[in-house]
C-alpha positions as CSV (number, residue, x, y, z in Angstrom):
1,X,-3.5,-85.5,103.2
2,X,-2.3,-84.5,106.1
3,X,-3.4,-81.0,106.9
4,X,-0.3,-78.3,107.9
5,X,-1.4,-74.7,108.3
6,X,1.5,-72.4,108.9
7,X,-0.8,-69.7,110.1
8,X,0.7,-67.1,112.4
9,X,-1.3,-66.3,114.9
10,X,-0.1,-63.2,115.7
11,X,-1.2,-59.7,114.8
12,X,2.2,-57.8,113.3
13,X,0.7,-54.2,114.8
14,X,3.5,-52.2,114.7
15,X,5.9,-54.1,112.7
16,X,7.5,-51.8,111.0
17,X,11.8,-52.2,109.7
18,X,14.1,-53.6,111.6
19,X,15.2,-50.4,113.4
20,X,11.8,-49.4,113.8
21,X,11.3,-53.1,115.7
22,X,14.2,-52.6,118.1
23,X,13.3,-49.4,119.4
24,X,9.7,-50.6,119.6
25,X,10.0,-54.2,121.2
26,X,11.0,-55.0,124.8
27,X,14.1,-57.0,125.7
28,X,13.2,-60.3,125.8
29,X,15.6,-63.3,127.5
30,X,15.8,-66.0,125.4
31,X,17.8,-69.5,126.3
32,X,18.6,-71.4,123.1
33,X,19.1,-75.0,122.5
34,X,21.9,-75.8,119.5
35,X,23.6,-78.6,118.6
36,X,27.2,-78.8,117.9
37,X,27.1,-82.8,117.2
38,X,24.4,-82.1,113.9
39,X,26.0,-81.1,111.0
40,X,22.2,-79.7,110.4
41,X,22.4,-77.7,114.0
42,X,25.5,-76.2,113.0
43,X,23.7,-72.4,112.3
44,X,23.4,-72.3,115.8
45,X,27.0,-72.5,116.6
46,X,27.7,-69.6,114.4
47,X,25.1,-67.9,115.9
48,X,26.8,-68.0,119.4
49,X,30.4,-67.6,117.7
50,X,29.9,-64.5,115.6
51,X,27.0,-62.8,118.2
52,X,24.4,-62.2,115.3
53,X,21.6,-62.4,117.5
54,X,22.9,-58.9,119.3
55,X,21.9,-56.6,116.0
56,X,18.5,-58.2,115.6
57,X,17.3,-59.0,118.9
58,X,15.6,-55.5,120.9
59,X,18.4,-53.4,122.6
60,X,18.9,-55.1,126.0
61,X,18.0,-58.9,125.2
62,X,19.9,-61.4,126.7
63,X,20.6,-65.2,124.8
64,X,21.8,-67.9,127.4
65,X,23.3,-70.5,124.6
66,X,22.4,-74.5,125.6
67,X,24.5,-77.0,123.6
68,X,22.9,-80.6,123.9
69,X,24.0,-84.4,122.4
70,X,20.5,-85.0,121.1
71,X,17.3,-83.8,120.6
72,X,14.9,-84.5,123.3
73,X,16.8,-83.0,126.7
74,X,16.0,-79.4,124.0
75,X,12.0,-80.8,123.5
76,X,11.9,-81.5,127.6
77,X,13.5,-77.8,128.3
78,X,11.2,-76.4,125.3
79,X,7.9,-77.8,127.0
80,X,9.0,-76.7,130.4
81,X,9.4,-73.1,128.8
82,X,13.4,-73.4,130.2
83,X,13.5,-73.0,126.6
84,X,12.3,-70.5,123.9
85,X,14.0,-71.6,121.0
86,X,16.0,-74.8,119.7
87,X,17.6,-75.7,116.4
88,X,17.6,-80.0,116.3
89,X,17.0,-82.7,114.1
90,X,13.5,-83.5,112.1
91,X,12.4,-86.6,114.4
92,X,12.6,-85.3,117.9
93,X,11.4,-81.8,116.6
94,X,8.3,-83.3,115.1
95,X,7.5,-85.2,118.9
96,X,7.7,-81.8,120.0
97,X,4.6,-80.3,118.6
98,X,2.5,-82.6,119.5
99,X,2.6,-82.5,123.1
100,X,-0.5,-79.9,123.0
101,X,-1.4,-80.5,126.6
102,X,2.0,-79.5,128.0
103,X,2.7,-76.7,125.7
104,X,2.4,-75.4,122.2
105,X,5.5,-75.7,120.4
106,X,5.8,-75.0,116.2
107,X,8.4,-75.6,113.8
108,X,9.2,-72.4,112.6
109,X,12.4,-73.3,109.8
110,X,14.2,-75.2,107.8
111,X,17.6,-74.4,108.1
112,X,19.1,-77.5,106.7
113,X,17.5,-80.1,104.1
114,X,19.4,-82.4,101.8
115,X,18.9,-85.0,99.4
116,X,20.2,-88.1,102.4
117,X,23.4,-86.3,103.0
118,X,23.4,-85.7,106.5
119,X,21.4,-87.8,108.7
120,X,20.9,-90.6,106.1
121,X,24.1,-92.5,106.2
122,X,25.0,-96.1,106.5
123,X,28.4,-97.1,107.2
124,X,30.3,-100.4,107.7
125,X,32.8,-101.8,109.3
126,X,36.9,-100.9,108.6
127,X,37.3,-104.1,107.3
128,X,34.5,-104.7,105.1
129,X,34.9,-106.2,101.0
130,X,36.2,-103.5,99.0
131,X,33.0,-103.1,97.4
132,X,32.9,-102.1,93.3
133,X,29.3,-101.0,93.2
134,X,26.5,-99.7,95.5
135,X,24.7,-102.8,95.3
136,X,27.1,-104.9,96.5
137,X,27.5,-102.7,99.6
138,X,23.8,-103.2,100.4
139,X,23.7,-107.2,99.7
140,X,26.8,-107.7,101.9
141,X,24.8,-105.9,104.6
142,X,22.1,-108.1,104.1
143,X,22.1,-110.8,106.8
144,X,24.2,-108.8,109.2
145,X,23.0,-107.0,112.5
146,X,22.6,-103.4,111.8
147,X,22.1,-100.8,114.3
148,X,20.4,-97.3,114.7
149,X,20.2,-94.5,117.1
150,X,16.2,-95.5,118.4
151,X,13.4,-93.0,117.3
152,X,15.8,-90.6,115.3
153,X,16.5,-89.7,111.6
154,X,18.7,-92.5,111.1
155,X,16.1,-95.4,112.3
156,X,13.3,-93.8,109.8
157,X,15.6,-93.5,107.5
158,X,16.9,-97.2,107.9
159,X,13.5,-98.7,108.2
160,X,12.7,-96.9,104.9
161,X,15.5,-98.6,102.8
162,X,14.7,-101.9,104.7
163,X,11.2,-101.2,103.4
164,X,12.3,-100.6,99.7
165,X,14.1,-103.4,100.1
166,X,17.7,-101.9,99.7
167,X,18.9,-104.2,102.3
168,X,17.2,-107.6,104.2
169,X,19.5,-107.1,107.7
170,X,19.2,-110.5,110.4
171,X,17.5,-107.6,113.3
172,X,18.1,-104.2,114.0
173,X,19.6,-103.4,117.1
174,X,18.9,-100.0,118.9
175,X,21.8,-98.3,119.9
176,X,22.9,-94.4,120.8
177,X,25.0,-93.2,118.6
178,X,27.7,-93.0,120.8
179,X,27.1,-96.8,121.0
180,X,27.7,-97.1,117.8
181,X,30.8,-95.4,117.5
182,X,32.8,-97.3,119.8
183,X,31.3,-100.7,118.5
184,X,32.7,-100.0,115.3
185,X,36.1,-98.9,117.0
186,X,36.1,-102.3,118.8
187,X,35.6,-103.8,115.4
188,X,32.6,-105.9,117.3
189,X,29.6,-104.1,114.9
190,X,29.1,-104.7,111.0
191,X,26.9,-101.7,109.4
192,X,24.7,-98.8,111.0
193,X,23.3,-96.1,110.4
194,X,25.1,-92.6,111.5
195,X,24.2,-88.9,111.3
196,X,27.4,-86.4,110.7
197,X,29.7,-85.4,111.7
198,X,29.5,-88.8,114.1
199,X,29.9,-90.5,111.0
200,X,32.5,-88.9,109.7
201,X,34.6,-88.8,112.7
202,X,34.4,-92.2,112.5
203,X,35.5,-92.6,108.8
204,X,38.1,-89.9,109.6
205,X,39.4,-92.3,112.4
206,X,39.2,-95.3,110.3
207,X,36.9,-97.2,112.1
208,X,34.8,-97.5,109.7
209,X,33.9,-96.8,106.2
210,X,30.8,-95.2,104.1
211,X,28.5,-97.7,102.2
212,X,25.6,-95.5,101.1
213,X,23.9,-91.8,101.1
214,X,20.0,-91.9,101.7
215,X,20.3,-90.4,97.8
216,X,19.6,-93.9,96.4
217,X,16.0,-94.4,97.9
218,X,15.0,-90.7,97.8
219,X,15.3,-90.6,101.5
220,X,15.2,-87.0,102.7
221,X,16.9,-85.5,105.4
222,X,16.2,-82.0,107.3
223,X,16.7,-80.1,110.3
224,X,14.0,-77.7,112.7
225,X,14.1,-74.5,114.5
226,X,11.6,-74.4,116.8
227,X,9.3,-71.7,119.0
228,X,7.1,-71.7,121.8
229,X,4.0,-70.1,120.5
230,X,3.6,-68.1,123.3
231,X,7.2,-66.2,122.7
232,X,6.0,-65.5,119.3
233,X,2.8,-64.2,120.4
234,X,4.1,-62.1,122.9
235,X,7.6,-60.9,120.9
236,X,7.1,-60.8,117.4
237,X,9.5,-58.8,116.7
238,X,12.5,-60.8,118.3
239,X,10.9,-64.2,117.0
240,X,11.8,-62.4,113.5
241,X,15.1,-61.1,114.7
242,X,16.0,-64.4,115.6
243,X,15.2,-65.6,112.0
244,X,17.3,-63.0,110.5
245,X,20.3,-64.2,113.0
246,X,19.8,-67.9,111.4
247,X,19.3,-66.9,108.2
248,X,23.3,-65.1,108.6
249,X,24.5,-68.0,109.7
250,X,23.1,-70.3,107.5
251,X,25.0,-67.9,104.2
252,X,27.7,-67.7,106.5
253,X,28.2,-71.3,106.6
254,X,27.4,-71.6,103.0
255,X,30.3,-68.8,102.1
256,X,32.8,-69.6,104.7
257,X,33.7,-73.5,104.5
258,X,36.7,-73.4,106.3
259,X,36.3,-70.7,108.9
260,X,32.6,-72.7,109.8
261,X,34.5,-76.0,110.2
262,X,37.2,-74.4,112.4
263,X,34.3,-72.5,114.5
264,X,32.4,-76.2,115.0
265,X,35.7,-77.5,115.9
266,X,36.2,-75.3,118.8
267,X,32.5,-76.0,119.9
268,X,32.7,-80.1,119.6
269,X,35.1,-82.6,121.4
270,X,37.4,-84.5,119.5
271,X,36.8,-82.7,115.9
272,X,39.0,-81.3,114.2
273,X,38.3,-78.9,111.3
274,X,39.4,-81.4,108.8
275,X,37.3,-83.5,110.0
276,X,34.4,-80.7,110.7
277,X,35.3,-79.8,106.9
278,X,34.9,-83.2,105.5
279,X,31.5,-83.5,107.4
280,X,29.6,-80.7,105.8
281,X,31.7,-80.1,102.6
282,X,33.2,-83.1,101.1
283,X,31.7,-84.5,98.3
284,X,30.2,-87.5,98.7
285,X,30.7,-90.3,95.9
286,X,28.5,-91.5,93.3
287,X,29.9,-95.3,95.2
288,X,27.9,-94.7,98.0
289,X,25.6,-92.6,96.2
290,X,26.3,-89.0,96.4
291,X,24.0,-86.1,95.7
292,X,26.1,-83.5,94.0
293,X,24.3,-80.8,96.9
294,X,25.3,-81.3,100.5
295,X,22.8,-79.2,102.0
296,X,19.9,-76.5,101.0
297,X,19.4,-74.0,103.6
298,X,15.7,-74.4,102.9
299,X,13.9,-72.2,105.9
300,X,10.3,-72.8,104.0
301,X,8.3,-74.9,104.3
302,X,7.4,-76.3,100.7
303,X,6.2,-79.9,99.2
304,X,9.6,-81.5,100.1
305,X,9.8,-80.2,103.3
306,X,6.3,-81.0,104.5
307,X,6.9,-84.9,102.9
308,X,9.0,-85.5,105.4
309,X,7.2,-83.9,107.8
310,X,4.3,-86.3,106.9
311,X,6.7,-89.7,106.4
312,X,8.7,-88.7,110.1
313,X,4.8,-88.1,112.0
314,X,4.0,-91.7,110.4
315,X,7.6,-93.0,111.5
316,X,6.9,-92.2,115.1
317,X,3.2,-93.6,115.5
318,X,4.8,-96.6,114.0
319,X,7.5,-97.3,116.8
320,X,4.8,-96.0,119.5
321,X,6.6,-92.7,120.1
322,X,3.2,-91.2,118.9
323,X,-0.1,-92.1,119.5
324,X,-1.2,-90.7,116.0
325,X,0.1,-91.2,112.6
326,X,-0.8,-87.5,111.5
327,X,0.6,-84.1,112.0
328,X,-0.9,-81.7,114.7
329,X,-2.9,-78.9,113.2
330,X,-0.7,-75.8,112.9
331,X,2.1,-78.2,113.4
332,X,4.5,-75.1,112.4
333,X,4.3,-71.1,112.3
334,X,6.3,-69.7,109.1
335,X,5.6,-66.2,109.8
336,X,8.8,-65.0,111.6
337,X,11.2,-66.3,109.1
338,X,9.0,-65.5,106.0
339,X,8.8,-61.9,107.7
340,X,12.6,-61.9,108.1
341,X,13.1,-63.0,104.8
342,X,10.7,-60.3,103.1
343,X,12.7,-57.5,105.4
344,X,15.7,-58.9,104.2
345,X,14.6,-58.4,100.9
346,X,15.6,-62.4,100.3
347,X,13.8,-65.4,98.6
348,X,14.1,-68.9,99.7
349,X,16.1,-71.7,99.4
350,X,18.7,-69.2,100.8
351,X,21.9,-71.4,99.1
352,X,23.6,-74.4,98.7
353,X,26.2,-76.2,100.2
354,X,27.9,-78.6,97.0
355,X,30.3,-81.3,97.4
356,X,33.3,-80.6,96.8
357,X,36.4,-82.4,96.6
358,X,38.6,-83.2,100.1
359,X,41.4,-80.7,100.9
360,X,43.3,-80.3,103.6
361,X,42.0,-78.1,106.4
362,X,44.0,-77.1,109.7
């Protein structure tokens, strides 16, 4: 059993309410990593949009907003301490806390876990068989190249399902995502594996089409915030504040489809909100099996959450990215956003994000 304290190991002296806090703590100067190309990053683009980070951060702080592609440039700026804070997705967040010697970094939320809806998808190419079941999507894959974005959510994912056998593909070719998307364009790949919005951009464009959800094989999907220790040790109080800014944004996303989608869209290159929209929002179909919930903003860590924290440490050590199979002792610190939560007088999961069917959005 792989042993995950969430021990804070910080002494709350002087903790007091939020408006006790601000006039208590020191400005602090935070830069933040987001992701605008996640669908489970997107609480940090609200963040940035609607400023909710200025009325729980100490008077005078200062947030110097990072967007990145992937993960690891925000786990390089993290270690270096260019970094305080980054929201990215459960693979490179989980190489992050184990690089002890460089710096202590914890998961500190959950702000996005689903049921295989958002990183777990595997799509095929425009011209594929119009298939009439889920199984007969997964045996036409079989015997085909498949590809998968190297040491990320989609290739543990993929492996997993190869695994169980839900599909027997000829290899697995490693490819960025990016890769991917302009393979299927050319018409030259046959099924991968894509995280959204990528992969709905590129069902959107008809380049390709949706064969299956990570649903079928109980594949899980979720999303990190992290911390440096040290800036929790030393600001508490703005590590909490910080949580109570994600926390906003997560209801606000969970309240305010279309205004979220047309936020992201104004953040990302070559989204539009429909297409944003259809990302987070759409439902997906019980064809390519659909879980009727898009996305639970989580922010605890509880039995699901730390399964996949145990599966993705395993994942890594298993494609060499780790040199052990198990997590880090006090792999995460769940004190600022249980803290926020209990001043916000909230219990989590914080809401829900169902599938719903398409509509137009402009």
């Amino acid at each position: 059993m792989v042993r995950l304290l969430g021990l804070a190991l910080v002494a709350l002296v002087g903790v007091g309410s939020p408006s006790q806090q601000a006039f208590a703590a020191d400005p602090v100067n935070i830069t933040y990593g987001y992701h605008p190309y996640w669908t489970g990053g997107w609480n940090g683009v609200i963040i940035k949009s609607k400023g909710l980070w200025k009325q729980h951060l100490p008077p005078g702080s200062t947030v110097n907003f990072e967007a990145h592609l992937t993960g690891p440039p925000m786990v390089n700026a993290l270690l270096a301490n260019k970094m305080q804070i980054g929201t990215m997705g459960d693979m490179p967040s989980l190489v992050a806390t184990t690089k002890r010697s460089v710096a202590d970094v914890r998961l500190v939320s959950v702000p996005m876990f689903s049921n295989g809806q958002n990183c777990n998808k595997i799509l095929v190419r425009k011209d594929a068989p119009d298939f009439k079941t889920h199984q007969e999507a997964m045996a036409w894959i079989s015997g085909k190249d498949f590809a998968v974005h190297r040491g990320t959510c989609t290739n543990r994912f993929s492996l997993a399902v190869i695994a169980k056998g839900g599909f027997t593909p000829s290899q697995v070719l490693n490819m960025p995502i990016e890769v991917i998307a302009s393979n299927f364009e050319a018409g030259k790949l046959d099924a991968a594996a894509m995280w959204e919005p990528h992969a709905r951009r590129a069902v959107e464009l008809g380049h390709a089409r949706y064969a299956s959800t990570g649903a079928p094989w109980n594949e899980t999907d979720a999303d990190f915030t992290l911390m440096r220790q040290d800036f929790i040790e030393k600001h508490p109080e703005a590590a909490i504040g910080w949580m109570k800014a994600e926390i906003e944004a997560v209801k606000f996303m969970i309240e305010n489809p279309e205004e979220t989608a047309r936020i992201v869209a104004s953040e990302t290159v070559g989204y539009t909100p429909q297409t944003a929209w259809s990302a987070l929002y759409e439902k997906n179909g019980e064809l390519i099996g659909g879980d009727p919930i898009n996305y639970v903003g989580k922010m605890i860590f509880d039995d699901e959450v730390i399964d996949i924290m145990t599966k993705g440490y395993a994942f890594l050590h298993s494609v060499k990215v780790l040199k052990s199979p198990d997590a880090p002792e006090n792999a995460y610190n769940d004190m600022p956003v249980t803290e926020a939560l209990k001043q916000m007088g909230l219990t989590a999961p914080i809401g829900e994000i169902p599938g719903v069917p398409r509509k137009e959005v402009e």
